[in-house]
C-alpha positions as CSV (number, residue, x, y, z in Angstrom):
1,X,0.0,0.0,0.0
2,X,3.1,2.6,0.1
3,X,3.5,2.5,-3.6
4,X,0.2,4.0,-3.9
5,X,0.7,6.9,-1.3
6,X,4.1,7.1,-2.8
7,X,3.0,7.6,-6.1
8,X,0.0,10.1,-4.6
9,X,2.5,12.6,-3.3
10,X,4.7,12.2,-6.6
11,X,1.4,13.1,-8.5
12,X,0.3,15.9,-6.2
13,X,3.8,17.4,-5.7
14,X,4.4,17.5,-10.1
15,X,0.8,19.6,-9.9
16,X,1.8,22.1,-7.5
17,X,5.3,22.5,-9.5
18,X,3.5,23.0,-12.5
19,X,1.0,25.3,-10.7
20,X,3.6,27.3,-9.5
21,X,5.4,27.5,-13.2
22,X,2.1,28.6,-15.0
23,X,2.2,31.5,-12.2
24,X,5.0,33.3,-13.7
25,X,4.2,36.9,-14.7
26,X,3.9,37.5,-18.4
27,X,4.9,41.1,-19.5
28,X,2.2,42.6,-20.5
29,X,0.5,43.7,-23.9
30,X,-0.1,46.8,-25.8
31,X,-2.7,48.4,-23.8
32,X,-4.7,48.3,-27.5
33,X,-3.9,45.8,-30.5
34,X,-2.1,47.1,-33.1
35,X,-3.4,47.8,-36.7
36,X,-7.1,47.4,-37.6
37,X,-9.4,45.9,-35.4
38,X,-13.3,46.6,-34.9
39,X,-14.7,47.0,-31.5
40,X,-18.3,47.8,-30.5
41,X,-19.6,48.8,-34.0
42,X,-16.5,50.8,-34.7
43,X,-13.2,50.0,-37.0
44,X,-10.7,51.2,-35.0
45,X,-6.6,51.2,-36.2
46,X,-3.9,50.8,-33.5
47,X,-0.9,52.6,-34.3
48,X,2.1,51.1,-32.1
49,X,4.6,53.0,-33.6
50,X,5.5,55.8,-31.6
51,X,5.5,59.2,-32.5
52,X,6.0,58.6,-36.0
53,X,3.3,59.5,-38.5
54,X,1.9,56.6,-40.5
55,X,-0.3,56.7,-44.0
56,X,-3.3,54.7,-43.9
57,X,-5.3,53.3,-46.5
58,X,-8.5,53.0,-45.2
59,X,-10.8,50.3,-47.0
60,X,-14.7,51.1,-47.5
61,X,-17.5,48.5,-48.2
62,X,-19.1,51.0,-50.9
63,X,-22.1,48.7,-50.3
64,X,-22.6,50.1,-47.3
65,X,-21.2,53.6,-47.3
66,X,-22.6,56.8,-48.7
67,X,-21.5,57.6,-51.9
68,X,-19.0,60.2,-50.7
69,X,-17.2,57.7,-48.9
70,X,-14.8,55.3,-50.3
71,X,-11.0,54.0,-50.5
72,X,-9.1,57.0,-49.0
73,X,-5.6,57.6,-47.4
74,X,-5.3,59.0,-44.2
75,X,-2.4,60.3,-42.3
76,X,-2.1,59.1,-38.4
77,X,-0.1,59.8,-35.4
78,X,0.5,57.4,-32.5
79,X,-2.6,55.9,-30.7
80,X,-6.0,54.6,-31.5
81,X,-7.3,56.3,-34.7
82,X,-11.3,56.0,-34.4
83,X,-11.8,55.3,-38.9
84,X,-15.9,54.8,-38.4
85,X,-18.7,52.5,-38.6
86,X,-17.4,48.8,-39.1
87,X,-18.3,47.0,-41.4
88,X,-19.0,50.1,-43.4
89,X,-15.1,50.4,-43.0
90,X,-13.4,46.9,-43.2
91,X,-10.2,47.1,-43.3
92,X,-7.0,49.8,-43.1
93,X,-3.5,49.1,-43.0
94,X,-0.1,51.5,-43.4
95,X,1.3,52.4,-46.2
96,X,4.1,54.2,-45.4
97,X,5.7,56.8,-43.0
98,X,6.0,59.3,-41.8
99,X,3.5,61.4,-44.0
């Protein structure tokens, strides 16, 4: 009856190892994603690059849009860029930078 108990403690002393290696702290993320992401109802573009101005091309369902609004470029600084209504804009990634 010891190998039992033996092999118990074996089992219940790997679990708490590998609790204890699953608590290691994790640097954390961006506080927002970077590039396009929709959140809410609205298409949103992280820019993660600093300070450095970005060109965008912003992408437009023309389905869903108003005729004035379609495929456009827009210049960015750092931060979350607020592009619209998603899905009426689907999509926006940089072009180039700084602009």
């Amino acid at each position: 009856m010891r190998k039992p108990a033996r092999a118990l403690a074996l089992a219940v002393a790997t679990m708490a190892t590998a609790a204890s290696v699953s608590a290691v702290t994790v640097a954390p993320a961006a506080a927002y994603p970077c590039g396009f992401y929709a959140e809410h109802g609205q298409a949103l573009y992280g820019h993660c690059g600093g300070a450095t101005s970005v060109m965008l091309r912003v992408e437009v369902n023309e389905n869903l849009a108003p005729p004035w609004i379609r495929d456009h470029d827009q210049c960015v600084a750092g931060g979350i860029i607020p592009l619209g209504d998603w899905p009426m804009i689907y999509d926006a990634w940089a072009k180039y930078s700084p602009c």
